[in-house]
N, CA and C atoms of all chains as a GROMACS GRO file, in nm:
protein
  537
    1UNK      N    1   0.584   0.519  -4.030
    1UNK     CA    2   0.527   0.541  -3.897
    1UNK      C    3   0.520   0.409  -3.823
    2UNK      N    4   0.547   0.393  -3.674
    2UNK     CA    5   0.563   0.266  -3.615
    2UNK      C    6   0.446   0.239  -3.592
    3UNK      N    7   0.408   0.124  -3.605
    3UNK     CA    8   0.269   0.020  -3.614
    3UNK      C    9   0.223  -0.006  -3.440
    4UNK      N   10   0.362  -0.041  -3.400
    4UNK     CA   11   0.322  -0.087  -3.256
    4UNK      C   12   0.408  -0.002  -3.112
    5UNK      N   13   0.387   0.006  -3.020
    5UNK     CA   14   0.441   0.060  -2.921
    5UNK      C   15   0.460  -0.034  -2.796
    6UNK      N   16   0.596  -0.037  -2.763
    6UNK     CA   17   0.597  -0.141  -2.566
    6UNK      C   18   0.498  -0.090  -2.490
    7UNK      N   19   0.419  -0.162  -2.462
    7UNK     CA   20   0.345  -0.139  -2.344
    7UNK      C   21   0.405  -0.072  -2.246
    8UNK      N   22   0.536  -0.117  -2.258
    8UNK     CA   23   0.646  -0.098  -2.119
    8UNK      C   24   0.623   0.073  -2.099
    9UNK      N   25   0.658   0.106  -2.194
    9UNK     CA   26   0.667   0.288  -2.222
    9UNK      C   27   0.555   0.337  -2.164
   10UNK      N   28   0.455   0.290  -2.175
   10UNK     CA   29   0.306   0.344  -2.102
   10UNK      C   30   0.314   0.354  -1.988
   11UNK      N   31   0.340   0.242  -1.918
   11UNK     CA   32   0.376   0.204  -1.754
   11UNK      C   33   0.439   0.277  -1.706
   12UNK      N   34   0.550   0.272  -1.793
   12UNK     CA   35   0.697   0.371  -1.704
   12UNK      C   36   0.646   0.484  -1.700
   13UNK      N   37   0.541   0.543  -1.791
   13UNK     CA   38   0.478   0.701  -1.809
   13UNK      C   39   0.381   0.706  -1.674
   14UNK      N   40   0.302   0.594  -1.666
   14UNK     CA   41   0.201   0.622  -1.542
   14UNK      C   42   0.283   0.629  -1.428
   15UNK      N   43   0.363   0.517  -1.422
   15UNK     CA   44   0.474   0.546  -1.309
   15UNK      C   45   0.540   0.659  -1.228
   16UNK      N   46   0.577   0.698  -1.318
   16UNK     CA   47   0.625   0.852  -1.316
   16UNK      C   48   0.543   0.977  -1.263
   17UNK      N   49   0.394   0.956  -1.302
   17UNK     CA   50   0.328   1.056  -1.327
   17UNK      C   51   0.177   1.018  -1.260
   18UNK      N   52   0.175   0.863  -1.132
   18UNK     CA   53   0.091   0.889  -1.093
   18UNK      C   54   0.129   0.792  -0.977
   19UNK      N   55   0.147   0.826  -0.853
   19UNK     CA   56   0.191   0.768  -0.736
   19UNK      C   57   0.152   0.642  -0.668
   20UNK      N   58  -0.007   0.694  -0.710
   20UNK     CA   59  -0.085   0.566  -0.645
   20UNK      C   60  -0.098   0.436  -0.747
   21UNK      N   61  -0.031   0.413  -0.823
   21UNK     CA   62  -0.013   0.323  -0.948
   21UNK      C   63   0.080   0.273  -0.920
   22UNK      N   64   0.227   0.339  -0.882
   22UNK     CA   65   0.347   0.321  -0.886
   22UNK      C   66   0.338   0.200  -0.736
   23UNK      N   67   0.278   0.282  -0.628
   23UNK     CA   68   0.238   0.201  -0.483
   23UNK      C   69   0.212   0.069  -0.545
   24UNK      N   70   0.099   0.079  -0.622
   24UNK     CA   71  -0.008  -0.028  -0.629
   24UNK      C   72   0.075  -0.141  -0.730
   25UNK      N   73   0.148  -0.092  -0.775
   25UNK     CA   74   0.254  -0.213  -0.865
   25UNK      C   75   0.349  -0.261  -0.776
   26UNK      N   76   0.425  -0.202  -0.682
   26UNK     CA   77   0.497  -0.277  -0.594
   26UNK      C   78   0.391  -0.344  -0.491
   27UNK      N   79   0.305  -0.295  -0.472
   27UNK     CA   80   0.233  -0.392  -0.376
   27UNK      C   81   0.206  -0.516  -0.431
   28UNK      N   82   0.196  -0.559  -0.585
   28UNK     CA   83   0.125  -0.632  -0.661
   28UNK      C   84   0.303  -0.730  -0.648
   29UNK      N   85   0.387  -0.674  -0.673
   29UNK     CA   86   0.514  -0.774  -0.657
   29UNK      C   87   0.542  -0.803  -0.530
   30UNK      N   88   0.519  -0.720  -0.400
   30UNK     CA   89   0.530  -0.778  -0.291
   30UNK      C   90   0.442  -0.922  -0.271
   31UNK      N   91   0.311  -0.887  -0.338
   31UNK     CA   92   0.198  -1.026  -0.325
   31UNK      C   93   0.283  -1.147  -0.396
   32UNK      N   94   0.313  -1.092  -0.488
   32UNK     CA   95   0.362  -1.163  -0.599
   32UNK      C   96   0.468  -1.274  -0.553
   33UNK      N   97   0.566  -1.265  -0.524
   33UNK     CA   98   0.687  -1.240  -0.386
   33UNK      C   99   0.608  -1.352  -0.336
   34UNK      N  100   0.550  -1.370  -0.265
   34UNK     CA  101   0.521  -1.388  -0.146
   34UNK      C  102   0.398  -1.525  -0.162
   35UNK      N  103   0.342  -1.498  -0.313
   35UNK     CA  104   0.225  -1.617  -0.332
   35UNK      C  105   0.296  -1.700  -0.420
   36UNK      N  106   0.388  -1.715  -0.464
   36UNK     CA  107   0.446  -1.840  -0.536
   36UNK      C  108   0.476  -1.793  -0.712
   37UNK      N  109   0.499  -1.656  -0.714
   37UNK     CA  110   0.509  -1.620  -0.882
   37UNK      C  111   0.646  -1.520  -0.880
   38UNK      N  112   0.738  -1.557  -0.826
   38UNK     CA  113   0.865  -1.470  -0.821
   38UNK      C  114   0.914  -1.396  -0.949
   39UNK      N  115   0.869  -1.499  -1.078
   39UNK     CA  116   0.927  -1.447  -1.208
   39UNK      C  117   0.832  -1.380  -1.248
   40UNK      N  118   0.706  -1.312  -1.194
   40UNK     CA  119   0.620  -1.208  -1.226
   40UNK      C  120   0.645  -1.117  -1.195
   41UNK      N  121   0.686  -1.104  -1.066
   41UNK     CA  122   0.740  -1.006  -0.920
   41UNK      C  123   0.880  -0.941  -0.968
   42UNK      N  124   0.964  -1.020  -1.037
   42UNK     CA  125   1.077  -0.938  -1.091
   42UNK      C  126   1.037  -0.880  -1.192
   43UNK      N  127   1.003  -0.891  -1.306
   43UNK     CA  128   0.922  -0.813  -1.375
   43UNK      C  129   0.893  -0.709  -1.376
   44UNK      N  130   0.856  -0.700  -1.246
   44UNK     CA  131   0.760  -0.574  -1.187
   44UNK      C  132   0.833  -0.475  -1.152
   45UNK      N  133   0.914  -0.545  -1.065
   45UNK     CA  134   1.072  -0.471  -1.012
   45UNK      C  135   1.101  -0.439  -1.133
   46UNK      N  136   1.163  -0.508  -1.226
   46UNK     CA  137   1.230  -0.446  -1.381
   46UNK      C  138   1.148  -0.297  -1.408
   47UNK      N  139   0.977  -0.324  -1.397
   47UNK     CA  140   0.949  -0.217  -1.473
   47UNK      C  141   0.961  -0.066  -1.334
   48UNK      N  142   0.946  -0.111  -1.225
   48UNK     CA  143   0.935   0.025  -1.112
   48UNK      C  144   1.095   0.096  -1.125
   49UNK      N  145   1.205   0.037  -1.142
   49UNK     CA  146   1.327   0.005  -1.155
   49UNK      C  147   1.342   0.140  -1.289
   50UNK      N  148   1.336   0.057  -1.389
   50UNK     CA  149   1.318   0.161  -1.492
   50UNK      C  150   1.262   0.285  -1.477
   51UNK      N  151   1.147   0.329  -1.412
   51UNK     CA  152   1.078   0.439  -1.458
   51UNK      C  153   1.103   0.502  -1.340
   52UNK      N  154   1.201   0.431  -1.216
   52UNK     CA  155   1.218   0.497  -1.118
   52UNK      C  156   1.347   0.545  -1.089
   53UNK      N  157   1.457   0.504  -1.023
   53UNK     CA  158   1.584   0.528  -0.988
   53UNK      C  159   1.638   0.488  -1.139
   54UNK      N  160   1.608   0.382  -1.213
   54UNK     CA  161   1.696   0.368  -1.294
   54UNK      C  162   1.805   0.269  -1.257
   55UNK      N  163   1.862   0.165  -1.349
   55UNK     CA  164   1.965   0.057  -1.311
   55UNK      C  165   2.090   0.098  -1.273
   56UNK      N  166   2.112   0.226  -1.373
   56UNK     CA  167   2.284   0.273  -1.322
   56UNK      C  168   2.290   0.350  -1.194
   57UNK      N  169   2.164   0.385  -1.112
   57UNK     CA  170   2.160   0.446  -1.001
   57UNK      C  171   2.165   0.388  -0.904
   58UNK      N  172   2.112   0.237  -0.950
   58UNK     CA  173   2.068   0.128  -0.874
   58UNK      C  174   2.198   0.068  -0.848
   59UNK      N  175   2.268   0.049  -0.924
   59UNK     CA  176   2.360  -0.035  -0.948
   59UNK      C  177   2.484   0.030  -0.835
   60UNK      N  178   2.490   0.152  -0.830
   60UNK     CA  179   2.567   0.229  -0.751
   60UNK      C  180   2.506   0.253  -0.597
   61UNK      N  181   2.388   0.235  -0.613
   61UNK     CA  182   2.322   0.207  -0.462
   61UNK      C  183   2.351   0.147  -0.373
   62UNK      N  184   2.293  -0.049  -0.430
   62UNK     CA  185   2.363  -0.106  -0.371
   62UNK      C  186   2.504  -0.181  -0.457
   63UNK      N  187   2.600  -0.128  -0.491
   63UNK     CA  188   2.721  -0.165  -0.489
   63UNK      C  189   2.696  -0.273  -0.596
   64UNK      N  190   2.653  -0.269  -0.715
   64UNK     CA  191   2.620  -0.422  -0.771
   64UNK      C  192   2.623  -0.371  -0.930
   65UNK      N  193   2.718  -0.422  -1.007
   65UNK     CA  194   2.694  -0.400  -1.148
   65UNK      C  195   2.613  -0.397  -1.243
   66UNK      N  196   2.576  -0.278  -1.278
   66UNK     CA  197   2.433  -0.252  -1.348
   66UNK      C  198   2.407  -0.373  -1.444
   67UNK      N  199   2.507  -0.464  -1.481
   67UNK     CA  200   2.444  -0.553  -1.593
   67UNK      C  201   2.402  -0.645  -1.513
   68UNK      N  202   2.439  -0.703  -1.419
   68UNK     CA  203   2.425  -0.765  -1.302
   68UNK      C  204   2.307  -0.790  -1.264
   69UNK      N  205   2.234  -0.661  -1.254
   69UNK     CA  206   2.105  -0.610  -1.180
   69UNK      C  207   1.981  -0.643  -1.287
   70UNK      N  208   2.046  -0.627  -1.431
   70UNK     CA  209   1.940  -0.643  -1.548
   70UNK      C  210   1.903  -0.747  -1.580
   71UNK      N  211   2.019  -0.834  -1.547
   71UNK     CA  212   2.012  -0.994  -1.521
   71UNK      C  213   1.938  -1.066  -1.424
   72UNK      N  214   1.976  -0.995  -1.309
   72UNK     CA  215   1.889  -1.063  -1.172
   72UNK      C  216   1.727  -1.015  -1.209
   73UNK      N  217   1.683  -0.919  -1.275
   73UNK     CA  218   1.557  -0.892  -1.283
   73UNK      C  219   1.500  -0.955  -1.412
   74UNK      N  220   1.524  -0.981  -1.498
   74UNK     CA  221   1.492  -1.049  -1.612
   74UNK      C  222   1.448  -1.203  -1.613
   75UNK      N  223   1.346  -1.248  -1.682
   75UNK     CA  224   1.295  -1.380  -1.653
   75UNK      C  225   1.377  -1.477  -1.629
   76UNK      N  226   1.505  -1.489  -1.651
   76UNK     CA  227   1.571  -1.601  -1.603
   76UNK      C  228   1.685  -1.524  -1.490
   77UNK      N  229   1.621  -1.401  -1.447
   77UNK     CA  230   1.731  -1.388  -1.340
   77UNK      C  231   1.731  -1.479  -1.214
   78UNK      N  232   1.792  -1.478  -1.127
   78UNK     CA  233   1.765  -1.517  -0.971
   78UNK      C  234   1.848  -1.512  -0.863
   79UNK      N  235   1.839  -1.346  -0.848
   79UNK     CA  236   1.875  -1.264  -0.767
   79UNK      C  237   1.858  -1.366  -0.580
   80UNK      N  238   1.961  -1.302  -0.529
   80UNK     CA  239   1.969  -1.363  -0.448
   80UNK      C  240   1.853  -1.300  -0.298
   81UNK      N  241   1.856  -1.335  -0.163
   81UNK     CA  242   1.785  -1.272  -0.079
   81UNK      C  243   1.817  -1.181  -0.105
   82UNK      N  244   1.918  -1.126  -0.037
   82UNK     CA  245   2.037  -1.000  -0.008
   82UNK      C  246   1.988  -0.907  -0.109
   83UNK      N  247   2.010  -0.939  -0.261
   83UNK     CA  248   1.997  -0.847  -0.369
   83UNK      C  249   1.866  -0.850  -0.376
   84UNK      N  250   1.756  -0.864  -0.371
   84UNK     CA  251   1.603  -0.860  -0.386
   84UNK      C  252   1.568  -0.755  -0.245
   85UNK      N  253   1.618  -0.830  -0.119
   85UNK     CA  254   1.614  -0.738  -0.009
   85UNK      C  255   1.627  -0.534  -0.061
   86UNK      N  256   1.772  -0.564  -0.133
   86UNK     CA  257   1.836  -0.459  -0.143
   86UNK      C  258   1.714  -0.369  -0.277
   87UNK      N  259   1.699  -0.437  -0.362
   87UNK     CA  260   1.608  -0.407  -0.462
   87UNK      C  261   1.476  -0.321  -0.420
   88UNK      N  262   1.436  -0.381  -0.326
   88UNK     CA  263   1.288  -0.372  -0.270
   88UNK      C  264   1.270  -0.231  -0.222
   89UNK      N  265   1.416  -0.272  -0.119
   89UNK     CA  266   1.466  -0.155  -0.022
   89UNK      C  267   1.506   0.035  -0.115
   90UNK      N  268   1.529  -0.012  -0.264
   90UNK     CA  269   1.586   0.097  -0.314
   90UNK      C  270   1.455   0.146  -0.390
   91UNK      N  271   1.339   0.094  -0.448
   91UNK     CA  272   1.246   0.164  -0.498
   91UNK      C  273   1.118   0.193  -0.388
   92UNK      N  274   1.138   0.133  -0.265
   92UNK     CA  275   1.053   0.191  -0.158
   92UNK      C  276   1.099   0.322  -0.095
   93UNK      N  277   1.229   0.361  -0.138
   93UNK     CA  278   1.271   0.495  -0.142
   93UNK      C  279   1.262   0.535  -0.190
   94UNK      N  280   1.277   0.510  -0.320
   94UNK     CA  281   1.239   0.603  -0.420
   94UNK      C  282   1.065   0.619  -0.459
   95UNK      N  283   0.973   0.589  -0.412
   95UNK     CA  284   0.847   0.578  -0.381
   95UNK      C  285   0.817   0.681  -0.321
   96UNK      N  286   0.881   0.627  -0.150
   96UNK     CA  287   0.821   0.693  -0.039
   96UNK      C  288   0.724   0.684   0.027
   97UNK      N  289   0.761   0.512   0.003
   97UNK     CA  290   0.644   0.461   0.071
   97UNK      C  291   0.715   0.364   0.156
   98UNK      N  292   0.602   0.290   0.271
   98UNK     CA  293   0.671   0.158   0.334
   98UNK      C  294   0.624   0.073   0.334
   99UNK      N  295   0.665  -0.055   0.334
   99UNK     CA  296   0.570  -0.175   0.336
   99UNK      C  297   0.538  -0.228   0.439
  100UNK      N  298   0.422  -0.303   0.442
  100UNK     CA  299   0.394  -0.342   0.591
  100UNK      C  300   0.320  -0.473   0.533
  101UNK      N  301   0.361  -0.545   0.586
  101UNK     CA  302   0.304  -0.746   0.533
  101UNK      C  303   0.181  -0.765   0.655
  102UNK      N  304   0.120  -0.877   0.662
  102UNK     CA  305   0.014  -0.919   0.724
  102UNK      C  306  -0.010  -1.063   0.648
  103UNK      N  307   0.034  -1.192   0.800
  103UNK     CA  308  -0.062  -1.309   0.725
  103UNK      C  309  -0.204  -1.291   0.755
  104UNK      N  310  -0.246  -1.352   0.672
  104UNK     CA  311  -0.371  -1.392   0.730
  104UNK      C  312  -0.438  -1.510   0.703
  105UNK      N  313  -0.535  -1.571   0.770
  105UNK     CA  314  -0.594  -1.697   0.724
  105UNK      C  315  -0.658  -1.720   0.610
  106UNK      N  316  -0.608  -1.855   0.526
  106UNK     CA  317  -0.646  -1.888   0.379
  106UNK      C  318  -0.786  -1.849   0.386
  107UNK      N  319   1.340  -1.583  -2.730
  107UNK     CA  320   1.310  -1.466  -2.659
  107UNK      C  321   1.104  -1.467  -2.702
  108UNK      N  322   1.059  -1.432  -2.523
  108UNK     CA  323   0.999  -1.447  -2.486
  108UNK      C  324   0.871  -1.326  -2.580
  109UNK      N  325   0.742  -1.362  -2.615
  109UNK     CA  326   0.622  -1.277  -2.668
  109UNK      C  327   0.653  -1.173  -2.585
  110UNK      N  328   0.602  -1.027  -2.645
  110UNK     CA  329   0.613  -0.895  -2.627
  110UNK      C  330   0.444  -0.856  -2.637
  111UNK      N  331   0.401  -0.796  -2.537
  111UNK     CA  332   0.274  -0.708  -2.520
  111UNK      C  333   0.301  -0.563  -2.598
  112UNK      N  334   0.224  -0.544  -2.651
  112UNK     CA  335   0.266  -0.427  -2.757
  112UNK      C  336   0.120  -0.343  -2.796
  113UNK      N  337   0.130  -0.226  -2.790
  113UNK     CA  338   0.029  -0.150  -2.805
  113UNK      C  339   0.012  -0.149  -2.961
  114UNK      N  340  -0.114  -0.139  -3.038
  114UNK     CA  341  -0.138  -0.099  -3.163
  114UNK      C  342  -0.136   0.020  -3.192
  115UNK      N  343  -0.085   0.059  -3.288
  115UNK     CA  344  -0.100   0.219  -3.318
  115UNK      C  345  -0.178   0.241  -3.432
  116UNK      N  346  -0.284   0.342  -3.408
  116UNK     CA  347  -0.401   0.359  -3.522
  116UNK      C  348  -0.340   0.462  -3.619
  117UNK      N  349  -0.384   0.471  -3.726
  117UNK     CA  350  -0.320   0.604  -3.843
  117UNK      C  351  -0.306   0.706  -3.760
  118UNK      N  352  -0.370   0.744  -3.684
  118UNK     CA  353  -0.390   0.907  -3.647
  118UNK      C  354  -0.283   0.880  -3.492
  119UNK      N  355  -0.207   0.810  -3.526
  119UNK     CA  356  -0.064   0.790  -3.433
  119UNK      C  357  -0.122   0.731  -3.297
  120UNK      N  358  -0.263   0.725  -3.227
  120UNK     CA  359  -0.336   0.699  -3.123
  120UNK      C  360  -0.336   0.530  -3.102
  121UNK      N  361  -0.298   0.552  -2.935
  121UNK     CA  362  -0.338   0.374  -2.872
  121UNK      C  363  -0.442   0.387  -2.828
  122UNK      N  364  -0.516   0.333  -2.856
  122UNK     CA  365  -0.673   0.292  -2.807
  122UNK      C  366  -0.642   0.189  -2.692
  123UNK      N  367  -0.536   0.123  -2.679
  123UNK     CA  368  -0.537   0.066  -2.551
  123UNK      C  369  -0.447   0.139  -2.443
  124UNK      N  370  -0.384   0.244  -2.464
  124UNK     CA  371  -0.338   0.328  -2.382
  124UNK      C  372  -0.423   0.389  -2.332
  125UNK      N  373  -0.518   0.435  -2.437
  125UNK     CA  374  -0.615   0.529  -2.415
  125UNK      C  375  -0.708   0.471  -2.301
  126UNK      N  376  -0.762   0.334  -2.295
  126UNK     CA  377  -0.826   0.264  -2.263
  126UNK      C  378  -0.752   0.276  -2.067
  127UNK      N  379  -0.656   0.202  -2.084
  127UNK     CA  380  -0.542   0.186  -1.947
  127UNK      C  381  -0.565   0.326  -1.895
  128UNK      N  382  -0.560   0.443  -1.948
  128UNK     CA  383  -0.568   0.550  -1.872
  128UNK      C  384  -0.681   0.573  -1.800
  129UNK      N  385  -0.815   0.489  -1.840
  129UNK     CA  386  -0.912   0.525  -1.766
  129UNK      C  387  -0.934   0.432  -1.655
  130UNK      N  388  -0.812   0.348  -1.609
  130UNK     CA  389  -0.868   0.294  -1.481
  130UNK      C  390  -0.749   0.286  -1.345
  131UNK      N  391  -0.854   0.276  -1.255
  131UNK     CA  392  -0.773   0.334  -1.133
  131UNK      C  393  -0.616   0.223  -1.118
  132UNK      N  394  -0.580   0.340  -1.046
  132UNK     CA  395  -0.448   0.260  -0.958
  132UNK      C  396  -0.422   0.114  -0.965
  133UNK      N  397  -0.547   0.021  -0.932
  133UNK     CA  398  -0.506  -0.080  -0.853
  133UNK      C  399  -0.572  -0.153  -0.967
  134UNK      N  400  -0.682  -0.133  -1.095
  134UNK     CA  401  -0.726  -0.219  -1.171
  134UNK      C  402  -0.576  -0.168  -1.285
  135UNK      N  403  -0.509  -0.062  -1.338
  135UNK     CA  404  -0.430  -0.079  -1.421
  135UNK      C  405  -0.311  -0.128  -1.387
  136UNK      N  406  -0.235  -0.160  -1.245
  136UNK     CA  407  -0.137  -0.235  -1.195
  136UNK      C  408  -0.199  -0.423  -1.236
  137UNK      N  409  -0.317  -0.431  -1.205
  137UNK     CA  410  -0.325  -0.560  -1.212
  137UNK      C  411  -0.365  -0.627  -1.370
  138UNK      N  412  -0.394  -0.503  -1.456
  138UNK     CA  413  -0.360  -0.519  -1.619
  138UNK      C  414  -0.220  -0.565  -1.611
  139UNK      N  415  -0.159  -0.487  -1.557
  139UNK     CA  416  -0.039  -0.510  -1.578
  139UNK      C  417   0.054  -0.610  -1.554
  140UNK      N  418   0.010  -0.662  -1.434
  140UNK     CA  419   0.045  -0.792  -1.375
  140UNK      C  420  -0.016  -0.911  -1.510
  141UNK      N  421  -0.130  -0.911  -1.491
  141UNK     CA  422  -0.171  -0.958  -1.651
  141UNK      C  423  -0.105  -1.007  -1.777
  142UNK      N  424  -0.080  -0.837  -1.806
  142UNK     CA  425  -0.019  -0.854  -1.976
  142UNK      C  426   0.183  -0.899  -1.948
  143UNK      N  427   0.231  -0.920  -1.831
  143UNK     CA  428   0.333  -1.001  -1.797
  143UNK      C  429   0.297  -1.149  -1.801
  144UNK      N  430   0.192  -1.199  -1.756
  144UNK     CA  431   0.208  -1.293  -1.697
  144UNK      C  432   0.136  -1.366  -1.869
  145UNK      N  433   0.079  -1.293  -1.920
  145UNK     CA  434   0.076  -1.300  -2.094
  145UNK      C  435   0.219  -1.308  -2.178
  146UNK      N  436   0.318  -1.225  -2.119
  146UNK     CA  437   0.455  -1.252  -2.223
  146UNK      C  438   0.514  -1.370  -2.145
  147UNK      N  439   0.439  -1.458  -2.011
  147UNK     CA  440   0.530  -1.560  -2.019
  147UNK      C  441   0.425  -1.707  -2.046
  148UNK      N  442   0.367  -1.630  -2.141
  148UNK     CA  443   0.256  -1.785  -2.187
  148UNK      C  444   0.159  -1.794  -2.147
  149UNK      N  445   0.121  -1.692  -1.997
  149UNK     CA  446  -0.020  -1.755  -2.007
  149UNK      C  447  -0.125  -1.677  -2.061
  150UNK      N  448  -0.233  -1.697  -2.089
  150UNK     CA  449  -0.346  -1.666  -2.189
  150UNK      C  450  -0.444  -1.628  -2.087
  151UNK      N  451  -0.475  -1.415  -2.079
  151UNK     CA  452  -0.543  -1.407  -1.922
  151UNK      C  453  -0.645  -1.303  -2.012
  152UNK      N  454  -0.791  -1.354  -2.074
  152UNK     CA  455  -0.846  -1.277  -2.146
  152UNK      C  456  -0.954  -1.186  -2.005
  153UNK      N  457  -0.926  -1.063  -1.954
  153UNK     CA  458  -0.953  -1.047  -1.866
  153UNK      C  459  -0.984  -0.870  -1.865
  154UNK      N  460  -1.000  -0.833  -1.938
  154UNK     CA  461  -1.044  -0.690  -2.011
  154UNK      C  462  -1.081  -0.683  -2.104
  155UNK      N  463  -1.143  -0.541  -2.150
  155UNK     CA  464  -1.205  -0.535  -2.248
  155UNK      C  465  -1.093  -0.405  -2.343
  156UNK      N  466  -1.047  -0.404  -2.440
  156UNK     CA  467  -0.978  -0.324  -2.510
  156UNK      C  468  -0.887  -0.352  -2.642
  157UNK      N  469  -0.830  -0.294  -2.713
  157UNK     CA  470  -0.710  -0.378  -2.724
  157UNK      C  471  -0.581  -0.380  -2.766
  158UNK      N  472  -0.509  -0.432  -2.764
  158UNK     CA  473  -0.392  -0.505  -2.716
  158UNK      C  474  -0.282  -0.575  -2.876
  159UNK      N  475  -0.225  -0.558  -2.873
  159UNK     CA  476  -0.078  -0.664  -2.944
  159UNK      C  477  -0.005  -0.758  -2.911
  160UNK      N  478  -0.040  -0.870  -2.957
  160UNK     CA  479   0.069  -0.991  -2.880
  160UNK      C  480   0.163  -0.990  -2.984
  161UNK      N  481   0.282  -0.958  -2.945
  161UNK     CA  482   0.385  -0.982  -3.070
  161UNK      C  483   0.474  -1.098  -3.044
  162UNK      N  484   0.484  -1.148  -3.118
  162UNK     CA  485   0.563  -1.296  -3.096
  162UNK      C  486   0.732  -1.298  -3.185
  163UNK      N  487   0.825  -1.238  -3.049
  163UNK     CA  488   0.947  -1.170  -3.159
  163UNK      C  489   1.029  -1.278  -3.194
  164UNK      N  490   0.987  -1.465  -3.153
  164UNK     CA  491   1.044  -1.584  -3.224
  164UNK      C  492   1.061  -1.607  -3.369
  165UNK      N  493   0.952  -1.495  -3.382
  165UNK     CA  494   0.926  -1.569  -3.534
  165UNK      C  495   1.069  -1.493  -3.634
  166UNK      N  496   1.042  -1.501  -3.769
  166UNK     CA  497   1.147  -1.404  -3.836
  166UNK      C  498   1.090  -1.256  -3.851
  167UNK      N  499   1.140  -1.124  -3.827
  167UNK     CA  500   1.084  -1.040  -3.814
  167UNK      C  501   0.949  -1.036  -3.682
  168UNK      N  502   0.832  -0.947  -3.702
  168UNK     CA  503   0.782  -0.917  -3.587
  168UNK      C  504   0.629  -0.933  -3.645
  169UNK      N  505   0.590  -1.016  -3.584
  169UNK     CA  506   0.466  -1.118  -3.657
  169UNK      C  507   0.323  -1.004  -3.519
  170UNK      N  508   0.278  -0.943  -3.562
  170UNK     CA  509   0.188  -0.897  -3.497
  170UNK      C  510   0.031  -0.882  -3.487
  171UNK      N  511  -0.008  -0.979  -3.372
  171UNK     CA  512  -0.162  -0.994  -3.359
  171UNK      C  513  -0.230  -0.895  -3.256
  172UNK      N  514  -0.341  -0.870  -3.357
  172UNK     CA  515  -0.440  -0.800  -3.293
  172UNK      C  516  -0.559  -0.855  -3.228
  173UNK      N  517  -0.527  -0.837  -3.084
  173UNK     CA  518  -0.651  -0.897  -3.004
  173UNK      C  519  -0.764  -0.806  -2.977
  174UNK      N  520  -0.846  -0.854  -2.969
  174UNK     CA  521  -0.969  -0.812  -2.857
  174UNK      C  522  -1.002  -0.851  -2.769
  175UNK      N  523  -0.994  -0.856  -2.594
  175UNK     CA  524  -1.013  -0.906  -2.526
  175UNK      C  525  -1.124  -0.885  -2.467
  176UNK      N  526  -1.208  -0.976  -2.466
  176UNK     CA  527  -1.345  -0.972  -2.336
  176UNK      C  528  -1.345  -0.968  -2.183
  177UNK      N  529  -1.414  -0.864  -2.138
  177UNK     CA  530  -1.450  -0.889  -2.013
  177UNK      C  531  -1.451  -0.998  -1.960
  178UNK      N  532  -1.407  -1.086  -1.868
  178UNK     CA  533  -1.505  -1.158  -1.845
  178UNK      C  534  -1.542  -1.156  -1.669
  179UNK      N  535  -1.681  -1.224  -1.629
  179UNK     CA  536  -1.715  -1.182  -1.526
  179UNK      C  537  -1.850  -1.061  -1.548
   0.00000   0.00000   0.00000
């Protein structure tokens, strides 16, 4: 009997199966993104990615080779604007949600 | 290759830290989550109460610790 389980598998399960989680994790990589932790923020993408469209769906989305994509999201990826743009753009569809930014003062 | 966050599994096949994650909202189990990432890349964020597996897959085979993490705050 297996001793331990990926966390990952849990996530991808809430993901799936509870909307306002799924929101609340891309919002957490948009912050992410945006406050100085990019290699957290892909991560994140990796896991919405997975439990959402999926890489080979992705990959055919935007036009970009699924190994490609596993690479750019993985801790030493570094996906370019364009492909992060495109990234963002493909699980906020698959969401169904939109994003909306706001600076505000430190 | 980088530590793995890993759930424990009790005899009776049950995660007590799954179990645990299921009881909190939206926006506190996204930011576990943000967390137990920012744990597989080294940093040390004892910041709940439950627990948890740090598996460290450098070693030979799969060397697995059981944490308990404190609240803190």
């Amino acid at each position: 009997m297996a001793l331990t389980r990926d966390f990952k598998e849990t996530v991808a399960a809430r993901v799936q199966g509870d909307p306002a989680f799924a929101q609340a994790l891309l919002d957490e990589a948009v912050t992410l993104f945006f406050n100085g932790e990019p290699d957290t923020a892909k991560l994140i993408l990796r896991d919405l990615v997975n439990a959402t469209v999926g890489f080979e769906s992705l990959a055919k989305d935007i036009h970009k080779p699924a190994k490609s994509l596993h690479r750019m999201l993985s801790k030493a990826g570094n996906p370019t604007m364009s492909n992060i743009s495109a990234i963002f753009a493909a699980i906020k569809r698959a969401l169904h949600v939109e994003i909306r930014t706001s600076v505000v003062m430190a | 290759m980088s530590d793995q966050v890993r759930e424990l599994l009790h005899p009776d096949g049950k995660s007590h830290f799954a179990d645990w994650f299921a009881t909190l909202d939206a926006m506190a189990a996204a930011k576990v989550r943000v967390a137990t990432i920012r744990m597989e890349q080294g940093a040390i964020c004892p910041m709940w109460s439950g627990s948890a597996v740090l598996v460290n897959t450098r070693l030979t085979g799969v060397r697995v610790i059981e944490s308990i993490w404190q609240r803190t705050g």
